[in-house]
N, C-alpha and C positions, 0 to 999 in steps of 0.2 A: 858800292859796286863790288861784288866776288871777284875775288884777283883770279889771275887768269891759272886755267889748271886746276879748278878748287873742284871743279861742278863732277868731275870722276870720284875724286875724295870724299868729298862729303857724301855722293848718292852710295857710295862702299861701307860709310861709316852708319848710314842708317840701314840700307840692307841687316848688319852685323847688328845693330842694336834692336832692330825688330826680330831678329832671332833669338835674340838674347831675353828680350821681353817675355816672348812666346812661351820661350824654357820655365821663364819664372811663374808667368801668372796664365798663359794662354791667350788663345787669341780674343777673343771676347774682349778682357780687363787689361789687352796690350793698347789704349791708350797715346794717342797723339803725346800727349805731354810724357807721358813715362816713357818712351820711345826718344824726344828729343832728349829728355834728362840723360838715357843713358846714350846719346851720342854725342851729348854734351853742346848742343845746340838749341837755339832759339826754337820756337814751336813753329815759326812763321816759315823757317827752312821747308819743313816738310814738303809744307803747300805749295812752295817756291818752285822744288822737284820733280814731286810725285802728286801736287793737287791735293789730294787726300788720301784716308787712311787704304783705303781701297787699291789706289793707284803705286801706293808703298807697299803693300799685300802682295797684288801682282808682280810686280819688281823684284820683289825677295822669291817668289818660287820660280821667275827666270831664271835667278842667280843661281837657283840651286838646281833647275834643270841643266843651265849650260856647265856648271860643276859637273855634272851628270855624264853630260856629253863631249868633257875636254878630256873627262881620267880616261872616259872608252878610248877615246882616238888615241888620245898617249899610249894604252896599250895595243892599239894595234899597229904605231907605229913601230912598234919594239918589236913588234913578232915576226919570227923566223922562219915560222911556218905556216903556210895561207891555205892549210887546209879550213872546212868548214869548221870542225869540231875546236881548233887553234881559236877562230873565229867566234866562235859560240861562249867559249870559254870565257873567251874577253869583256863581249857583253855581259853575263851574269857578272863575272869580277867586279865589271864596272858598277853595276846597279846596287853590290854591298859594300862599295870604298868609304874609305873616313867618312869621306864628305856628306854620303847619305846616310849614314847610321848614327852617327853624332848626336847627343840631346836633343841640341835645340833643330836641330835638319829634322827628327823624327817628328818632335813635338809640332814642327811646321808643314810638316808633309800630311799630318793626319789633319790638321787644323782645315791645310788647304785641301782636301778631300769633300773634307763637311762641306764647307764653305764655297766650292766649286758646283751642290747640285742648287745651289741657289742663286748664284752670282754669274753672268753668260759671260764675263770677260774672262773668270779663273777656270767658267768649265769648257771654254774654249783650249785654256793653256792643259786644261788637264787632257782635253781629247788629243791633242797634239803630244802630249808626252804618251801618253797609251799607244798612238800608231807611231811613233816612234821605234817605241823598243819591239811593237808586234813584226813591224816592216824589217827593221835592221833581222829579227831572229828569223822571220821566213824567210829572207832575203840569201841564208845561209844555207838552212834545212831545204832548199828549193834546189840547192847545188848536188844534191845526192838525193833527194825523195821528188816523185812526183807530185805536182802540184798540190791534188787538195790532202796529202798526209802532209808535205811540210807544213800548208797551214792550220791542220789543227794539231800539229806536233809544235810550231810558234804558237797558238792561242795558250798550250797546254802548257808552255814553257814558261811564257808572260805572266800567266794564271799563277804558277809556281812560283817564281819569282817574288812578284805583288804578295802571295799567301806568306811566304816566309818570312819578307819583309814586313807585313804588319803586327804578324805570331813575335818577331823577335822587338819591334815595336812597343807592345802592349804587354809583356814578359812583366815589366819592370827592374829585368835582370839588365848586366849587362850585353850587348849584343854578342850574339859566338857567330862571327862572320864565319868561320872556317867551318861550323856545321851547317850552314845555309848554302855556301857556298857546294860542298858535298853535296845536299840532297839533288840541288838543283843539278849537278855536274850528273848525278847518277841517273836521273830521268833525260836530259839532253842523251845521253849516249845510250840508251834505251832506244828511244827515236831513231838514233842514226844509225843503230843495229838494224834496222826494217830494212836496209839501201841494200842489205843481201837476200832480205826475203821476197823482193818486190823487184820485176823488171822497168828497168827505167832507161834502156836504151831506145833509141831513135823511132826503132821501130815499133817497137812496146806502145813508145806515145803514140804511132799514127795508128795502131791496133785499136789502141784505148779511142780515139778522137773517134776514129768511123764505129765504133762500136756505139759510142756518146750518139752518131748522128744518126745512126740507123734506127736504137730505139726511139728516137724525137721524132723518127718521120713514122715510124710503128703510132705513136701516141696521137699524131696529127691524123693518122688514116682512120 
């Protein structure tokens, strides 16, 4: 019987070993057995945990989405100032930290991408990470643009984001977070330079809404 406390430890240790796998040989030839080897665990563990290679697959890109989603909150619990763009900032930072750009996180994020338009339980994890960061960036852009510029100024950001991360991916350089970080930082404030071209007060929206419903009823007539 696993002593008690084990079953956090151990599912930590193979997480970190199928990442490790990943780095070396890819997902494909990451292997049950080479995955225990480097957790240093019997092969029976796996199954024990995760059932199969599948279910250890899935496990490791939670581990790396809630990676994902602990450094965002850490920074915004730091933050000083709650405007949107303080807030915008945060999430890009968040989405180029160690933790995502590291070998074996890239080598696994690409692998889990593939492997998501064919598998419904990773392309479920992947649609939930996509409206994740779409929702958290328009959630922001929507505090100073009207509705539909902030969301394709968040589709636009996401898009950016995603682009940069896989160009610095696929490089086979090392990652320049800090020019990623830049591009993305200079298109976000592009965006929220519009809040002066565009009226977005109270009245602006009820302008805009009867406008919206007059043409629907022009179209109906």
């Amino acid at each position: 019987m696993p002593k008690v406390g084990m079953q956090p430890i151990r599912r930590q240790q193979l997480i970190e070993a199928t990442l490790q796998a990943v780095d070396q040989v890819g997902l494909g030839d990451a292997s049950i057995a080479l995955i225990a080897r480097l957790a240093g665990v019997s092969n029976g563990i796996i199954s024990h945990y995760f059932q199969d290679k599948n279910g250890l697959i899935a496990a490791t890109m939670r581990h790396l989405m809630n990676a994902l989603s602990e450094g965002t909150v850490a920074r915004r619990l730091a933050l000083t100032d709650d405007s949107p763009r303080a807030h915008l900032r945060v999430i890009v930072e968040g989405n180029f930290d160690a933790s995502q750009v590291s070998g074996p996180a890239m080598k696994t994020w690409l692998a889990f991408w593939a492997a998501s338009m064919h598998q419904p339980s990773l392309h479920r994890l992947q649609r939930i990470n996509d409206h994740r960061l779409y929702s958290n960036l328009c959630c922001q852009f929507r505090r100073v643009l009207p509705l539909y510029h902030a969301r394709k100024a968040a589709r636009g950001l996401a898009a950016l984001i995603d682009g940069l991360w896989l160009r610095g991916a696929l490089s086979g350089d090392a990652f320049d977070t800090e020019q990623a970080i830049r591009i993305a930082y200079e298109y976000m404030d592009l965006q929220l330079a519009k809040q002066h071209a565009l009226d977005t007060t109270p009245q602006a929206a009820e302008r805009s809404h009867a406008a919206t419903a007059s043409l629907a009823g022009a179209q109906r007539g």
